[in-house]
C-alpha positions as CSV (number, residue, x, y, z in Angstrom):
1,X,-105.6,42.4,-154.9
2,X,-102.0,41.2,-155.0
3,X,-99.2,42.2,-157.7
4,X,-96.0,40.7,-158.4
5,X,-92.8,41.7,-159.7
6,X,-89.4,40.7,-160.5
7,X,-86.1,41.9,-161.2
8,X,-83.4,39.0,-162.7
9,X,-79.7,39.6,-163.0
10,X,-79.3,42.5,-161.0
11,X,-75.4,43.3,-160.2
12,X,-74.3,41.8,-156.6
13,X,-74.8,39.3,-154.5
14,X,-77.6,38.2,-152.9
15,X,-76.9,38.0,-149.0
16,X,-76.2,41.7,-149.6
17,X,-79.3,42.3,-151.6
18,X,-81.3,40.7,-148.5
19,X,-80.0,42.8,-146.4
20,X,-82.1,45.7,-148.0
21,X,-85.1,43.3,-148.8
22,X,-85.0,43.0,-144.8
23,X,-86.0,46.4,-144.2
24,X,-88.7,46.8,-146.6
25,X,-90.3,43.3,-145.9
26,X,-94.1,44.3,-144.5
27,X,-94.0,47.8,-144.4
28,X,-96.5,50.3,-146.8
29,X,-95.1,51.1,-150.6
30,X,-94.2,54.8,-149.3
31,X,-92.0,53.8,-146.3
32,X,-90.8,51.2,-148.4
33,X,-90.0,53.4,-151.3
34,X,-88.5,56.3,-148.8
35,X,-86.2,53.4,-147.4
36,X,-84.9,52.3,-150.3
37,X,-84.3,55.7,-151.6
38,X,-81.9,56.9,-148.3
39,X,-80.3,53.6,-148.3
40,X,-76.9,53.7,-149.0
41,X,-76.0,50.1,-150.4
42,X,-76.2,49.3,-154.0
43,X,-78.5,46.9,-154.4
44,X,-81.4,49.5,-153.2
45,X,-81.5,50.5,-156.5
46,X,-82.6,47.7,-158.8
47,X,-84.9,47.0,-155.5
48,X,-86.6,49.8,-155.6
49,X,-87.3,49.6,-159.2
50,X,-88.8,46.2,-158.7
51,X,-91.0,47.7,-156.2
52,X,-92.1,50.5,-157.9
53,X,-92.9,48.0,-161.1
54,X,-95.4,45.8,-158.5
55,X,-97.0,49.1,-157.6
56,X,-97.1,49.6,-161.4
57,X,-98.4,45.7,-161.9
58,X,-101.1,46.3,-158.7
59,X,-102.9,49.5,-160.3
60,X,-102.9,47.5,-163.9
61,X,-104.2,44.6,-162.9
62,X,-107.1,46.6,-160.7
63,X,-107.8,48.5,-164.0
64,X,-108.3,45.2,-165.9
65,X,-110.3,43.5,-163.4
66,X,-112.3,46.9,-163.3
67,X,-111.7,47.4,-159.6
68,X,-110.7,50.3,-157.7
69,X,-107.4,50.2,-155.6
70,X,-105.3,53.0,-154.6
71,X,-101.2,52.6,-154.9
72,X,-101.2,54.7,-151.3
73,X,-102.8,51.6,-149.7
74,X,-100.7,48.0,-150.9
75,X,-97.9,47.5,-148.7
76,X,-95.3,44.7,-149.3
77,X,-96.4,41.4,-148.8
78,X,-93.4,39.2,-149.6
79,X,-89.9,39.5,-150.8
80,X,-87.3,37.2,-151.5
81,X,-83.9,37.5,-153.4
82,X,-82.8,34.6,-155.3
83,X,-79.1,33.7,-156.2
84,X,-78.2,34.0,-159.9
85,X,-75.5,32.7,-162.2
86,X,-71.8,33.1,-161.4
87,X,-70.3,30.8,-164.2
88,X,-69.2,33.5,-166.8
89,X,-68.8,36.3,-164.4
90,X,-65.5,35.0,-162.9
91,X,-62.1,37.5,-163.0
92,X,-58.8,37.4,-161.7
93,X,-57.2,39.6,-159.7
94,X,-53.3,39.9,-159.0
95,X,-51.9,38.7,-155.4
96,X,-48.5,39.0,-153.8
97,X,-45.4,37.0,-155.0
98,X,-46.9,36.6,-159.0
99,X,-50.1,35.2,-157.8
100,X,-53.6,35.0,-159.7
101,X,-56.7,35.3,-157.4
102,X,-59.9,33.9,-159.1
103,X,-62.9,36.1,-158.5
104,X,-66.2,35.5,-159.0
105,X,-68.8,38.2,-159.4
106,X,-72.5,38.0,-158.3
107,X,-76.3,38.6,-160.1
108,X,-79.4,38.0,-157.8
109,X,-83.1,38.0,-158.5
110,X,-85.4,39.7,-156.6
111,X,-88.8,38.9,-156.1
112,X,-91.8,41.5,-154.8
113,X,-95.4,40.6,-154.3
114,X,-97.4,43.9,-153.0
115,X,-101.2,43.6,-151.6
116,X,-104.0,45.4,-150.8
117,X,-105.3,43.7,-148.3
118,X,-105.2,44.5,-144.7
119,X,-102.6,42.9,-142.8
120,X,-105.0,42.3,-139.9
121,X,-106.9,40.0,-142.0
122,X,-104.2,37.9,-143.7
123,X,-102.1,37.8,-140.0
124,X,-105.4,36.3,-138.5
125,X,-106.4,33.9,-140.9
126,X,-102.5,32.6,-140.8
127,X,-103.4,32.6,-136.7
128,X,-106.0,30.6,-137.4
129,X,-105.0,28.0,-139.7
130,X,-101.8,27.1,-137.0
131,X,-102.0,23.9,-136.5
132,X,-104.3,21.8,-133.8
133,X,-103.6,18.8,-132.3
134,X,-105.6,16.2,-133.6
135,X,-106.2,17.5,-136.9
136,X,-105.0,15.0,-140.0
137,X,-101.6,15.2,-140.3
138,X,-100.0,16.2,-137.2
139,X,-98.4,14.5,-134.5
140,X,-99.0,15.8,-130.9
141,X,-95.9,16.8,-129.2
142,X,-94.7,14.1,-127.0
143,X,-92.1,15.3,-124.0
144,X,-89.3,12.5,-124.0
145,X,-88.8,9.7,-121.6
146,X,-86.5,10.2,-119.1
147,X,-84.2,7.3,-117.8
148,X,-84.5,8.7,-113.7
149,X,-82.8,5.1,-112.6
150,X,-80.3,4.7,-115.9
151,X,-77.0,5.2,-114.9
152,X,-77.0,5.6,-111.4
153,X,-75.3,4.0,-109.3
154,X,-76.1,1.7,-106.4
155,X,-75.2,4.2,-103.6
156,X,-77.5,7.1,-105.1
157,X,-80.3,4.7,-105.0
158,X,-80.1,3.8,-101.5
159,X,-79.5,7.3,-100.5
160,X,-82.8,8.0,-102.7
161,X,-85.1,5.5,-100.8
162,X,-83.5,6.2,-97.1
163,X,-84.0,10.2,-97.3
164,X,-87.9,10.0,-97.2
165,X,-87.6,7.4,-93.9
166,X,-85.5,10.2,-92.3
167,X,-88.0,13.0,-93.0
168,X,-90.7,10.8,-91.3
169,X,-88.8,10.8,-88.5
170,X,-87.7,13.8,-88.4
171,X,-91.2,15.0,-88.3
């Protein structure tokens, strides 16, 4: 059973938002819940509101579908944090010598899918599904051609061919 959940237009940008998505991404709902609760950066907050609506989604959607699923057992599956708009959120801020400094100020969507699947299972079927040489649409690696007698000169050729007739005779 999979849930998902989103979050749109939260305040700040979204390289700082993935910084928090980063810690959270594959771990179980109550260490991810606990991280994002002692994180000091201030995007953990909206995050952690996305991730406690796809725990919210999960247990829903099970109760529809008239299956069983415990919130203690989903972990985090994916997440992702999308940029938003910047057009109407620019300011300006003074600067030395009369100065305007345009500004702009961020939104990013974030994006949480949480599962109650075992990770075992979806890691190994990803394992498995790699892709093998020979099957329909992939090349096999090729090593490239190396040029041993390009750009050499005469000299390092001759000393090439006369080193093995010393060894023989030094044998």
């Amino acid at each position: 059973m999979e849930a998902r959940a989103s979050a749109k237009y939260l305040h700040g940008s979204a390289q700082k938002a993935r910084l928090v998505i980063d810690m959270i991404r594959g771990k179980n709902v109550n260490e991810a819940l606990a991280v994002l609760q002692y994180t000091n950066k201030r995007a953990a907050d909206g995050i952690e509101a996305c991730v406690r609506s796809a725990i919210a989604n999960a247990t829903e959607t099970a109760e529809r579908a008239n299956i069983a699923v415990d919130p203690d057992d989903l972990w985090v599956k994916a997440c992702f944090v999308d940029q938003g708009p910047t057009k109407n959120r620019r300011r300006v801020r003074p600067a030395p010598q009369g100065r305007a400094y345009r500004e702009r100020r961020h939104f990013c969507h974030v994006t949480v899918l949480v599962s109650s699947e075992d990770k075992e299972l979806v890691r190994g079927n990803k394992s498995k599904a790699r892709r093998r040489v020979g099957s329909p649409g992939v090349r096999p690696v090729v090593a490239p051609k190396s040029n041993s007698g390009a750009g050499r000169t005469e000299r390092a050729n001759k000393n090439d061919e006369a080193a093995p007739s010393e060894q023989q005779a030094a044998q």
